[in-house]
N, C-alpha and C positions, 0 to 999 in steps of 0.2 A: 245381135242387139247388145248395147251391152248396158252391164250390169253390175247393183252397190258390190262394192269389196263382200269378198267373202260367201255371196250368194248364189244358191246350189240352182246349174240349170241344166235341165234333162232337155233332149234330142235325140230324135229315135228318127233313124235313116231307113230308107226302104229300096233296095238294093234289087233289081231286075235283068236276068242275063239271059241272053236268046239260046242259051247251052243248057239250063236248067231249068224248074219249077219246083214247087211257085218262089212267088216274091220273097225274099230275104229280110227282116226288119234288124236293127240293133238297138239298142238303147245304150246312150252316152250320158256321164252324170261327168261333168265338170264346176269347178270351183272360181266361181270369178275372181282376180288377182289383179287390186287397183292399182294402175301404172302411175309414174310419174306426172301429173297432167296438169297440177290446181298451177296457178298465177296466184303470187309470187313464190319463187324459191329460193329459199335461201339457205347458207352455210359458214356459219362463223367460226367453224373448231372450238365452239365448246366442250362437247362431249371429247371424255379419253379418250375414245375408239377412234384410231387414226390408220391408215384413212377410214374419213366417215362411210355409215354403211352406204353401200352400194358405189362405191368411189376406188378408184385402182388411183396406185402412185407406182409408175415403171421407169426406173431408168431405161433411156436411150444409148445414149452415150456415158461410157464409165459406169459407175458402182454407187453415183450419188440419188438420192430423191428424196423428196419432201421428209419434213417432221415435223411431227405439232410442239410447237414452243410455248413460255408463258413468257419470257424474254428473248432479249436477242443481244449480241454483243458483237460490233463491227458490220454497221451501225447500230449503234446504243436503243433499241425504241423498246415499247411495251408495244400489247396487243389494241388492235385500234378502239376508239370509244371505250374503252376499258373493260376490254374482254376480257375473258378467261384465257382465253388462247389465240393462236394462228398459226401458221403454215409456214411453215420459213425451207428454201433453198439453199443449200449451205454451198459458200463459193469461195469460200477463206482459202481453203488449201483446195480445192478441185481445178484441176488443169481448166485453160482454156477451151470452150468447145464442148463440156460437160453438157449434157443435156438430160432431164427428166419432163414427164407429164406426168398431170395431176388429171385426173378424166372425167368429169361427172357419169352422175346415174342415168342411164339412156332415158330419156324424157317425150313425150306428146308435145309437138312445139306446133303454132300456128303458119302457115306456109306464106305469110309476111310480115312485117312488126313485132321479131320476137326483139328483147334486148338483154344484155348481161352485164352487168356493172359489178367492179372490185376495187379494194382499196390497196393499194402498195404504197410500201415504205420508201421513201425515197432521200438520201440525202447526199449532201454537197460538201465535196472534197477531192480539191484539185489535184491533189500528189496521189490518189487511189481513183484514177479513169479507168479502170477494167468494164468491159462495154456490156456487163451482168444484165440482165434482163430476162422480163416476161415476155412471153408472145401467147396470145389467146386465138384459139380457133373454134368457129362452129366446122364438127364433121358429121355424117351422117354413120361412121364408122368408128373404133374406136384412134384411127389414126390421121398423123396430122396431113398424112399424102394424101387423102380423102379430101380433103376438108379446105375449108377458107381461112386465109388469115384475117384476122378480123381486127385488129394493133400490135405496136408492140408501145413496150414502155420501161426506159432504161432505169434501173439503180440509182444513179448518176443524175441529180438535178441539171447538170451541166450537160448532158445529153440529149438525144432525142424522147418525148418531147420537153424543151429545154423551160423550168419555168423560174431558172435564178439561182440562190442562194441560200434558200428555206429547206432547211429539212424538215420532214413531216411526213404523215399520210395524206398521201392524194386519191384521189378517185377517178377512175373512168369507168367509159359505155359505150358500146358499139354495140347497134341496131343490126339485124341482121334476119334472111329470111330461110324457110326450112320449106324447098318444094316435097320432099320427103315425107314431113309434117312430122318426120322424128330426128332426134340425132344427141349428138353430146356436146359438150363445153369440155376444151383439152385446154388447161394453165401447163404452159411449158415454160420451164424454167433453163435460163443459158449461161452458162459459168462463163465468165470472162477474166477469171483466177482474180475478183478484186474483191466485193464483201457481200454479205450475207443478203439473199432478195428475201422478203415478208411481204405474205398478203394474208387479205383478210376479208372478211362479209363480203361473199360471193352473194350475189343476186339476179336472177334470171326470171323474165317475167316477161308478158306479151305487151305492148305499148298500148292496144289496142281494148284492154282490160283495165 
C-alpha cells in the first residue's frame, strides 16, 4: 500500500518451513520515501546546485557536459523568461561529435499521455551551420540505447526544425508513453564544433491531468 512521505509502516511476515517448528514471524519497520510522481514537473536551474538534485550530467563522448549559466556568449541570450539560470552545452571549442546527457530524476510516469516540453535557444547565422543540437529521449533506463527518441532540435534556425531567421527561445513537446509506468527524460546535448546550445524550463507532466 503505499504510503504519505516519511510514514512509519510495520509488517511482520510469518515464515513456515516443512524442516522446522513452529512458525517463524519477523517484524519489518520501513520508512516510506515519496517518489517522483505529482504532475507537473518542472526544472528551470534556478537553484546553484548544478546539476539539480536528483539529476546526473555524463559526458558520452569527450570531456564536455552541461553547466548552469546566468549568460551565454555565441549566441548572445540570457536565461529564458528571465530566469536566474540555465543549462547551457558548450560547443565553441568541442570537436564534432561531442556528446553529453543531462538525465532527469527517475519518475512515476502514466503508461500513456505523459508529455515533456523545453525551451532552447536557437539562433540564425549562416556562416556558423555547425549541426549542434538537442535530442530528447524518454528511457526506461538511464541510457539513451534503452529509450526513444522522442526529437531532435538544431541550434541553427536554418536547420531542422527550420523556423527562418528569428533568434529566440523556442519551445517544444513531445507526448510520449511509459508501458513501464516509470522511466527518465535524457536532454543530450551534440557538439557540431559551432555555438553554444541552452535550454531552459524543462516541464514533464501527464496530458491527461
Amino acid at each position: 500500500h503505499l504510503q504519505p512521505n516519511n510514514q512509519t509502516l510495520h509488517a511482520t511476515f510469518d515464515v513456515t518451513s516443512s524442516h522446522s517448528a513452529p512458525t517463524q514471524s519477523a517484524d519489518f519497520t520501513i520508512t516510506a520515501i515519496e517518489p517522483i510522481n505529482s504532475f507537473p514537473y518542472m526544472e528551470s536551474f534556478e537553484s546553484t546546485t548544478f546539476p539539480p538534485t536528483g539529476w546526473q550530467n555524463v559526458a558520452t563522448v569527450g570531456t564536455y557536459v552541461f553547466d548552469r549559466r546566468t549568460s551565454n556568449d555565441w549566441p548572445a541570450c540570457t536565461p529564458h523568461n528571465d530566469g536566474a539560470a540555465m543549462a547551457r552545452y558548450y560547443c565553441y571549442t568541442n570537436p564534432a561529435g561531442g556528446t553529453c546527457k543531462l538525465v532527469s530524476p527517475k519518475m512515476q510516469l502514466s503508461p500513456t499521455g505523459n508529455t515533456v516540453r523545453y525551451w532552447i535557444y536557437r539562433n540564425y547565422n549562416n556562416n556558423i551551420m555547425g549541426p549542434d543540437r538537442i535530442n530528447v529521449y524518454y528511457s526506461p533506463t538511464t541510457n539513451t540505447a534503452d529509450g526513444t527518441l522522442l526529437g531532435t532540435v538544431h541550434r541553427n534556425t536554418m536547420l531542422e526544425p527550420v523556423v527562418g531567421d528569428v533568434s529566440d527561445w523556442y519551445e517544444y513537446d513531445y507526448t510520449f508513453n511509459s508501458p513501464e509506468g516509470y522511466g527518465f527524460i535524457i536532454i543530450e546535448g551534440v557538439s557540431g564544433y559551432g555555438w553554444n546550445l541552452c535550454i531552459d524550463d524543462i516541464f514533464i507532466n501527464n496530458s491527461s491531468v
